[in-house]
C-alpha positions as CSV (number, residue, x, y, z in Angstrom):
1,X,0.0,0.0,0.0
2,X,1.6,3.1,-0.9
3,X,1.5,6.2,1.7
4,X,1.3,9.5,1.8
5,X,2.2,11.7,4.4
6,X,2.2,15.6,4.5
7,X,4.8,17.3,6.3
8,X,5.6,21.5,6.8
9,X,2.0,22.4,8.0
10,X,3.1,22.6,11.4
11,X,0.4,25.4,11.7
12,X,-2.3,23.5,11.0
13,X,-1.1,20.6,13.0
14,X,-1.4,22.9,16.0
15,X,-4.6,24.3,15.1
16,X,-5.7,21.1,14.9
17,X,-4.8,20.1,18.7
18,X,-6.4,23.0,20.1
19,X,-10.2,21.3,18.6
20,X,-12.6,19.0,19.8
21,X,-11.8,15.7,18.3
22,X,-14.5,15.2,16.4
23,X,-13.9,18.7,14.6
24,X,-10.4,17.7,14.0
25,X,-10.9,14.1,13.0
26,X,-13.4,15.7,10.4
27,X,-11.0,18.4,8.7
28,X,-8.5,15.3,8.4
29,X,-11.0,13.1,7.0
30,X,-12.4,15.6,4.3
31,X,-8.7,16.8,3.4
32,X,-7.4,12.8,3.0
33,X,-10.5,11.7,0.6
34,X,-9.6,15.0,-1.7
35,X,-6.2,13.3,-2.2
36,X,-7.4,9.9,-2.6
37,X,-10.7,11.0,-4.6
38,X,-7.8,12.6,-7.2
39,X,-5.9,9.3,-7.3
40,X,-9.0,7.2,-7.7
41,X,-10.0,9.1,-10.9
42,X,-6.5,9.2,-12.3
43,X,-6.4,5.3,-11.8
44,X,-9.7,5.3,-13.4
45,X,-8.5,7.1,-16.0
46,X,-5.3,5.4,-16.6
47,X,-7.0,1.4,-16.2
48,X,-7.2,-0.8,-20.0
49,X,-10.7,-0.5,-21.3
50,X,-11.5,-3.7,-23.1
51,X,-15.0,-4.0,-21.5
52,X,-15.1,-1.2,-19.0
53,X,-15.2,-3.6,-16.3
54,X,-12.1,-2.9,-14.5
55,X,-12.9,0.8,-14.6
56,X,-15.8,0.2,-12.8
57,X,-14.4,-1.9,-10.2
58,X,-12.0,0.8,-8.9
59,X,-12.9,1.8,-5.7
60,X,-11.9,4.9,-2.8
61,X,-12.4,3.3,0.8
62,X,-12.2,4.8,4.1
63,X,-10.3,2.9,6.4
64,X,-11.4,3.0,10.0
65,X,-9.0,0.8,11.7
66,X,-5.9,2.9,10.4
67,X,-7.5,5.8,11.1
68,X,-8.0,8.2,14.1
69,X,-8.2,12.1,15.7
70,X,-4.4,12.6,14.1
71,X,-4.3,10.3,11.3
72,X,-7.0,9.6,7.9
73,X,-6.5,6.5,5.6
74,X,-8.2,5.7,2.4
75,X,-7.3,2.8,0.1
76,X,-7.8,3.4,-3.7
77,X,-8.2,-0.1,-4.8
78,X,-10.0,-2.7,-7.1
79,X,-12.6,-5.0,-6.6
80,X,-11.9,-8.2,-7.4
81,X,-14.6,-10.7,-6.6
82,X,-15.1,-13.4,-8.1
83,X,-15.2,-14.9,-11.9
84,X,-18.5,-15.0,-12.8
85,X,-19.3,-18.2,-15.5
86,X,-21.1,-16.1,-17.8
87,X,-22.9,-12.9,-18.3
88,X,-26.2,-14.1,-17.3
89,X,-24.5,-14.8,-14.2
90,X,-26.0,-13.0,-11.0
91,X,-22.9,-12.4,-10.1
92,X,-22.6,-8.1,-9.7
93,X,-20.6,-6.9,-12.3
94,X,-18.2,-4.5,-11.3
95,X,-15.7,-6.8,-9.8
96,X,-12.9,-7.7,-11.5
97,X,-11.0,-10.4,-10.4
98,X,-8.3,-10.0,-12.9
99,X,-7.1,-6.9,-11.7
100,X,-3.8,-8.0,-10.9
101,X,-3.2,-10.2,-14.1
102,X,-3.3,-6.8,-15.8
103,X,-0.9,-4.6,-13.3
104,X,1.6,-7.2,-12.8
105,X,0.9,-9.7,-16.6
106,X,0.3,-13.4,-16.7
107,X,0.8,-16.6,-18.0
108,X,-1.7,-17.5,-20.8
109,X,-2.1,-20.8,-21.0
110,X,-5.3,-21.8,-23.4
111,X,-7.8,-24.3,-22.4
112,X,-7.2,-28.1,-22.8
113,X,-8.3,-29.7,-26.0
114,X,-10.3,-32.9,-25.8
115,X,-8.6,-36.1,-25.7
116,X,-5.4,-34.9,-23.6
117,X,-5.2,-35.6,-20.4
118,X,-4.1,-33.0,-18.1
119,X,-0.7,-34.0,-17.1
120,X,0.1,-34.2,-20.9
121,X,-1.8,-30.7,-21.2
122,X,0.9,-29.2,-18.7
123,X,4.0,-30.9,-19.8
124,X,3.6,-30.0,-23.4
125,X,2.4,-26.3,-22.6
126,X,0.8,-25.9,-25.7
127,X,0.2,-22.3,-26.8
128,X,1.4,-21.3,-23.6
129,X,2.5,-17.5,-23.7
130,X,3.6,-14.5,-21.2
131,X,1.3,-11.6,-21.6
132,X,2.9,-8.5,-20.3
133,X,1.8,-6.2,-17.8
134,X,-0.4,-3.0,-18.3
135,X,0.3,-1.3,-14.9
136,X,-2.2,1.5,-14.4
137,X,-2.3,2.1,-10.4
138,X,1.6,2.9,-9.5
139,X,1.9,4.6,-12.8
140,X,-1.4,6.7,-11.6
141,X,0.2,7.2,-8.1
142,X,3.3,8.6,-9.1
143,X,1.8,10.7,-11.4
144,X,-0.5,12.4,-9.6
145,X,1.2,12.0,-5.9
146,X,2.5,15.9,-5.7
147,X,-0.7,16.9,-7.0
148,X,-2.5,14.6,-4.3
149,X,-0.5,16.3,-1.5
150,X,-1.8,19.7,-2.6
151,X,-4.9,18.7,-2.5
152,X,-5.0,17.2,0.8
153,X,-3.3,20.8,1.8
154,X,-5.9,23.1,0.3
155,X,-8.8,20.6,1.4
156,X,-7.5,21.0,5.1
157,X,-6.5,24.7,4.8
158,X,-10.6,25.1,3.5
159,X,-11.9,23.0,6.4
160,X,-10.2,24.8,9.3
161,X,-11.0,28.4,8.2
162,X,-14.4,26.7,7.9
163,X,-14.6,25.1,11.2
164,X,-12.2,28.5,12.8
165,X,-14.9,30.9,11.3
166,X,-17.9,29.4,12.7
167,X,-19.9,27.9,9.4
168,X,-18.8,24.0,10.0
């Protein structure tokens, strides 16, 4: 899981401690989904379209048990779910369970004709082949990471003059 952490707002940090921690925890909250929100759609944006599956299966989560009055976590992620057997399936369709086949490549490997046997199958490897990989999400992070931290800062910069001034 990559991180991101922001450092030289020491200001805000310390108008942070001086709120209730529910006002606090909230700023954080709102000021780490802008950053995340941003890397979500440039993943979106960067991910294969051969269906429009995968791009639909991306996903910006809030993570409570990393998170806290001092500290927000999101994960920007895919869903992966489960292969469905065909498209009448019930199965919901914006999983995509070949998510990291795509980021990282794969064997290819097609199915097994009639009248071998599966060991033969695999010792001969017929038509087997390496597909490469298509990486979209570090690409997308690295990208868009500076950017991301700006966000985060202006988001949080927003909420406390918010919260400071009275509106909340």
């Amino acid at each position: 899981m990559a991180k991101v952490q922001i450092r030289g707002i020491r200001a805000a940090q310390e108008r942070l401690k001086t709120l209730p921690d529910d006002v606090a925890e909230h700023a954080l909250r709102s000021s780490a989904y802008a950053g995340a929100d941003l890397l979500k759609d440039e993943v979106v944006a960067r991910a294969p379209r051969k269906s429009g599956r995968l791009k639909r299966s991306i996903y910006t989560k809030h993570l409570d048990e990393h998170s806290g009055r001092d500290k927000q976590a999101y994960r920007v992620g895919v869903r992966r779910g489960r292969k469905r057997k065909s498209d009448k399936d019930d199965g919901p369709d914006d999983t995509a369970f070949y998510a990291a086949w795509v980021e990282y490549g794969h064997w290819r490997i097609p199915p097994k004709p009639d009248g071998v046997s599966w060991k033969e199958h695999r010792k001969q490897h017929i038509g087997k082949k390496w597909v490469p990989a298509r990486q979209f999400i570090r690409p997308a992070f690295e990208a868009k990471r500076a950017e991301a931290v700006r966000a985060m800062k202006e988001r949080l910069k927003l909420r406390l003059n918010e919260i400071l001034s009275g509106k909340k």
